[in-house]
Every structure is written in C-alpha cells, then in structure tokens.
C-alpha positions in Angstrom: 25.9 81.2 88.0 28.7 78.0 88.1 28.2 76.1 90.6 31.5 75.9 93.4 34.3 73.3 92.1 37.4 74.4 93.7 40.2 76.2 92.6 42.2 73.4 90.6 38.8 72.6 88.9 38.1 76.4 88.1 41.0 76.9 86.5 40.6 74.0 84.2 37.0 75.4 83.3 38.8 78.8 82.1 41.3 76.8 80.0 38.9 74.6 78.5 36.3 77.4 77.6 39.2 78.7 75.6 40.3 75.6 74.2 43.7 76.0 75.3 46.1 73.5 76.8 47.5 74.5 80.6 51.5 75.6 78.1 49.2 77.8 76.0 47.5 79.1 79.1 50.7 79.9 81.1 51.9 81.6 78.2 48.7 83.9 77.5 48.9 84.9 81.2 52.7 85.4 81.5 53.8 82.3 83.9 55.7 79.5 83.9 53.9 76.0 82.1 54.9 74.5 85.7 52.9 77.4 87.9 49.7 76.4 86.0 50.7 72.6 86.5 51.0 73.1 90.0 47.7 75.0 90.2 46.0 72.4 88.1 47.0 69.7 91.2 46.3 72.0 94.1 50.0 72.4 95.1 50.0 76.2 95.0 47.9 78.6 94.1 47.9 82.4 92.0 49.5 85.4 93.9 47.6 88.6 93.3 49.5 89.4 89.9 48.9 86.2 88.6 44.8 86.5 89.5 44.5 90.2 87.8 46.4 88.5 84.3 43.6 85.8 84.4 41.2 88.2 85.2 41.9 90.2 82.1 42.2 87.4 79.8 38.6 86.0 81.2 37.3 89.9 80.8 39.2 89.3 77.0 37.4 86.4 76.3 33.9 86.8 77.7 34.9 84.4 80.4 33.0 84.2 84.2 35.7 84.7 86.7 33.8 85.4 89.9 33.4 81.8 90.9 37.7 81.4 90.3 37.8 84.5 92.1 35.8 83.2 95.0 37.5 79.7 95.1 40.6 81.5 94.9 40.1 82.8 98.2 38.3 79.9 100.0 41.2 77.4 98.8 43.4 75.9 100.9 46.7 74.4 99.5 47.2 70.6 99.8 50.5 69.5 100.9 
C-alpha cells in the first residue's frame, strides 16, 4: 500500500510509473495538456469522467489507483 501524498503528488506517481510526460498523459486520457498542468499544481482537480479514463489506463497498465482515488476525494483545491 502507497503511503498518502496528495492528489498533485499522486498523479505525478501514475505518470511517472508510465514514463510519460504530463502532454503524453493528457492525451492517453483524452484532456487538455493544460487540465493535467492544473492538476499537477493543485489548481483544479478531475471531474468524474476524467477519474474513470485514469482509472482504466492505471487498470491498462497494472497501475495502483486506490490511493489517487482516495486523495481524489480528500483534496481540497488551493486557490
């Protein structure tokens, strides 16, 4: 089990595991390069159709997504 990191620091973890730059991610789950940028600094966070793409491509790539899933829903957008 991951220990917790946050939301902005989960995502990172997903993109790194795959090797893949935060572009190359926004395009493997469908969004815009700036929605992941945004994410990656804690100025927004997924909606539900964004979570269920990065859900599939962690299922896809043999990826642990419970402890994004749970930061997901703990995190608190800074303004």
């Amino acid at each position: 089990m991951y220990k917790y990191m946050g939301f902005p620091k989960e995502i990172k973890r997903i993109r790194q595991r795959s090797f893949l730059t935060q572009q190359k991610f926004a395009k493997v789950i469908e969004v815009f390069f700036s929605t992941v940028n945004r994410w990656a600094f804690g100025h927004s966070k997924p909606n539900l159709k964004a979570m269920k793409s990065i859900n599939t491509f962690c299922l896809d790539n043999n990826i642990t997504y419970e402890a994004l899933e749970k930061s997901w829903f703990d995190y608190k957008i800074e303004k």
